[in-house]
C-alpha positions as CSV (number, residue, x, y, z in Angstrom):
1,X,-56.5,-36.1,-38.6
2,X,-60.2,-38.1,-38.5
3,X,-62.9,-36.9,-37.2
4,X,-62.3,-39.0,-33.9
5,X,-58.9,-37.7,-33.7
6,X,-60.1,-34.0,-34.0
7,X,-62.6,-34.4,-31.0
8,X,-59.8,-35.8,-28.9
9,X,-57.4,-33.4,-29.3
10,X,-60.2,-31.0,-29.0
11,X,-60.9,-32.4,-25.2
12,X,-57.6,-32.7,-24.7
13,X,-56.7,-28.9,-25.2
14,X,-60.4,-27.7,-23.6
15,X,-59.2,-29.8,-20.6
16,X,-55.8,-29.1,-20.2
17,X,-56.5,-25.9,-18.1
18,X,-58.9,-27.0,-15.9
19,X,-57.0,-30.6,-14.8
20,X,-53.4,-28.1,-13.9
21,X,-55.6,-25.5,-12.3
22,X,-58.4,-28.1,-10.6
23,X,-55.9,-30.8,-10.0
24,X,-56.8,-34.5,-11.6
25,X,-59.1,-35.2,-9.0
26,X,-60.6,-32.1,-8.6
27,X,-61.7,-32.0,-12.4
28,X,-65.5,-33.4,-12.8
29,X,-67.0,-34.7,-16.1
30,X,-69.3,-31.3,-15.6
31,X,-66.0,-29.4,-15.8
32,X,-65.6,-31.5,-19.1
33,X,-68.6,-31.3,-20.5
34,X,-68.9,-27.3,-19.6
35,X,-65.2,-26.2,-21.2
36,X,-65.8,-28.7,-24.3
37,X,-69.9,-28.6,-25.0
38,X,-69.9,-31.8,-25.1
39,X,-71.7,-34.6,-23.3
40,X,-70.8,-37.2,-21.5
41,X,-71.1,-40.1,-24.5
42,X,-69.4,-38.1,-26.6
43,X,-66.3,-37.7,-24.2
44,X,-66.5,-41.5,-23.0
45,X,-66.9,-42.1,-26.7
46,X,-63.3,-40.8,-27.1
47,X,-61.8,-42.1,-23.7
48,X,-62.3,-45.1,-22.0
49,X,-62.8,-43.4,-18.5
50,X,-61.6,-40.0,-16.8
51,X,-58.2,-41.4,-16.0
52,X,-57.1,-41.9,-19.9
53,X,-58.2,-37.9,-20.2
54,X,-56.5,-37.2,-17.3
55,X,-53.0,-38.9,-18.5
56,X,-53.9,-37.9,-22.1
57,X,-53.8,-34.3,-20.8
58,X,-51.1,-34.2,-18.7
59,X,-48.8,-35.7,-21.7
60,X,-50.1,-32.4,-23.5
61,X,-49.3,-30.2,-20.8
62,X,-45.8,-31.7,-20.7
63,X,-45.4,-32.0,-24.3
64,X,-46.5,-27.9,-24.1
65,X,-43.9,-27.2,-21.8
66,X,-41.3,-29.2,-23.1
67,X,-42.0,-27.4,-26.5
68,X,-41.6,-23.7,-24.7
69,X,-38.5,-24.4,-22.7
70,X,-36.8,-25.8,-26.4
71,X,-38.1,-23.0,-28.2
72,X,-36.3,-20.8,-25.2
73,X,-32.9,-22.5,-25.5
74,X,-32.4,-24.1,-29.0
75,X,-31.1,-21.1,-30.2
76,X,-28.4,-20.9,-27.8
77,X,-24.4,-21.6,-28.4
78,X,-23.1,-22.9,-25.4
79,X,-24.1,-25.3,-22.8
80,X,-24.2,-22.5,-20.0
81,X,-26.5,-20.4,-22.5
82,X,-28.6,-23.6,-22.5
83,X,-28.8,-23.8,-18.6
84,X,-29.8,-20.1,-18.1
85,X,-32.2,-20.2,-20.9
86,X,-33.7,-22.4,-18.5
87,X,-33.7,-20.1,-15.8
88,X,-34.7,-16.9,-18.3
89,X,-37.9,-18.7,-19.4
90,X,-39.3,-19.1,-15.7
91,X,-38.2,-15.5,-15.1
92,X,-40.0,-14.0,-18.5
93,X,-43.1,-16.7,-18.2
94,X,-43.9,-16.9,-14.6
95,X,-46.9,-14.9,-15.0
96,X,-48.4,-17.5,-18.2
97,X,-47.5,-20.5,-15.7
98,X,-48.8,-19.1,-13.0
99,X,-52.3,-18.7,-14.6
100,X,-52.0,-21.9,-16.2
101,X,-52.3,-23.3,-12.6
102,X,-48.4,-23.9,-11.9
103,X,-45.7,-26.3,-13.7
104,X,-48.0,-29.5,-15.0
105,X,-45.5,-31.7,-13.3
106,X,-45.3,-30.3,-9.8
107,X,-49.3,-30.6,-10.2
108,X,-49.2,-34.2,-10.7
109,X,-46.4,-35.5,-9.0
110,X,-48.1,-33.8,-5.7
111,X,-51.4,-35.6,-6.6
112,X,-50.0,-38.8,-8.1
113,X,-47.6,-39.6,-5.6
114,X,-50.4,-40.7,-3.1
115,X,-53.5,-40.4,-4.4
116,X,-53.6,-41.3,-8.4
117,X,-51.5,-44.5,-8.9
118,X,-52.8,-44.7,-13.2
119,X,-50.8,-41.6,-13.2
120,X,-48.0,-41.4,-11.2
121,X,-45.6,-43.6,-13.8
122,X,-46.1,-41.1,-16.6
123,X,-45.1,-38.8,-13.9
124,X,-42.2,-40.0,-13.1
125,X,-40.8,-40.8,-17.0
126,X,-41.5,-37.2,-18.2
127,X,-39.3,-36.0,-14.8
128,X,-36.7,-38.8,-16.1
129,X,-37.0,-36.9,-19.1
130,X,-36.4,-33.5,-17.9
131,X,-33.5,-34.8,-15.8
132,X,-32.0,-36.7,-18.6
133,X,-32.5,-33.2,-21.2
134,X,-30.5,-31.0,-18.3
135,X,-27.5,-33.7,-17.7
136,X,-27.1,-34.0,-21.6
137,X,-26.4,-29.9,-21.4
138,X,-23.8,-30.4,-18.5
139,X,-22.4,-33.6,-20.5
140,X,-22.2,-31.3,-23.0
141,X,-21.0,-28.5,-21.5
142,X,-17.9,-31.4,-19.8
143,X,-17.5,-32.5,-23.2
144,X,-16.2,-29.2,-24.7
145,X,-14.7,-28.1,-21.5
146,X,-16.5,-25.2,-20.5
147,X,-17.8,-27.2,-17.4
148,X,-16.3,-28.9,-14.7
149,X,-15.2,-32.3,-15.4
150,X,-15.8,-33.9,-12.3
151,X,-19.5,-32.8,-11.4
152,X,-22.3,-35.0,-11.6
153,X,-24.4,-34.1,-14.3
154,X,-27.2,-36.5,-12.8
155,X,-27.0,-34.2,-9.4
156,X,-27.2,-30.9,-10.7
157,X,-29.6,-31.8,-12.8
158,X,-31.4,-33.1,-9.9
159,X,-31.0,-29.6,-7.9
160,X,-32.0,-27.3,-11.0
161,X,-35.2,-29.3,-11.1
162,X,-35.7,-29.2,-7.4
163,X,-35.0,-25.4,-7.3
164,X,-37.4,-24.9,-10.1
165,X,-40.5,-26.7,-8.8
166,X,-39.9,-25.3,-5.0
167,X,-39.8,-21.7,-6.8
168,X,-42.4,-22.2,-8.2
169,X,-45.3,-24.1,-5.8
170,X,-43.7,-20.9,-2.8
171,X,-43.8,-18.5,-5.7
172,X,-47.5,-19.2,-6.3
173,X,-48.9,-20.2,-2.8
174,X,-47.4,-17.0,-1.4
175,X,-48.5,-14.7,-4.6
176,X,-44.5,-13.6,-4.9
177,X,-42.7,-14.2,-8.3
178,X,-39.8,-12.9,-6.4
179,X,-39.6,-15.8,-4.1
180,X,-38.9,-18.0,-7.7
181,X,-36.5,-15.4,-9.1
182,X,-34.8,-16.4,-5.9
183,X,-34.3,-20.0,-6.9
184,X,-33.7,-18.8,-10.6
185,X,-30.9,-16.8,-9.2
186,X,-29.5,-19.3,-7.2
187,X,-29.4,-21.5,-10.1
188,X,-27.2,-19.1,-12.1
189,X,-24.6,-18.8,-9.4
190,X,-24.2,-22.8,-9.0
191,X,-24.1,-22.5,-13.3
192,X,-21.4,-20.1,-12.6
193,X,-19.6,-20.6,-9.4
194,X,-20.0,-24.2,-9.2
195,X,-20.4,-26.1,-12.7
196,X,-18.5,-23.9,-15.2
197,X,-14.4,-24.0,-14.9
């Protein structure tokens, strides 16, 4: 990488834990200029304005997450492995994502949906994303016949997601990891009650 590209991805990584924890709107260029030691024209020297840091970042939260949950299932056989792997990472990580300031895209979908328009498109492709990555494992899963035929993928994908994110934001408002591992669980009973054969 240049030297420009360095700096970037040096602001981007010194701000990616204050924009999940602060929020998007919450973040000042102080925060910015504090976590990186930089000033302000050498940050708007890199970005256009705080909004480009702020989607910059979140698509390197994302990309951070995305990266953890493959690394969590990629090694696994079968589509219902794939699923819980899902469900294991939350359980064996929710203290790391809690002190990260929460899931990066409960974050911003809460703050983009009404307040940060710029943002709330990447938003909603990177949840298209993590819907279409769970419905390719039940496709899978239909494909080799260890799943249900007629389920929807898009649906349970869908629910997994929603059970996830709501474990999660009650998990952390209420300082209870068991309130997730409540979802989590209930996600491995629809994986095994409802979706496999």
């Amino acid at each position: 990488m240049s030297k420009a590209e360095n700096t970037k991805q040096f602001i981007i990584e010194k701000a990616s834990p204050i924009f999940n924890k602060k929020g998007y709107a919450g973040t000042s260029l102080t925060d910015l200029m504090e976590a990186t030691g930089l000033t302000k024209g050498s940050i708007y020297g890199n970005f256009e304005n705080k909004d480009e840091v702020a989607i910059a970042v979140y698509k390197y939260n994302v990309k951070a997450l995305g990266k953890r949950l493959d690394d969590a299932m990629n090694h696994k056989k079968t589509a219902s492995d794939k699923l819980i792997a899902f469900t294991d990472y939350y359980r064996t990580n929710w203290k790391g994502t809690f002190e990260r300031g929460g899931c990066p895209i409960l974050n911003a979908s809460v703050e983009a949906d009404d307040n940060l328009p710029f943002l709330k498109k990447t938003v909603q492709e990177s949840v298209k994303n993590w819907v279409t990555r769970i419905s390719k494992i039940v496709d899978e899963g239909k494909q080799n016949g260890e799943f249900k035929k007629d389920i929807s993928s898009l649906e349970y994908a869908y629910s997994i997601i929603t059970m996830i994110e709501g474990g999660i934001m009650l998990a952390k408002i209420e300082n209870n990891p068991k309130l997730l591992f409540l979802a989590l669980d209930r996600i491995v009973t629809i994986i095994n009650k409802e979706i496999r054969k």
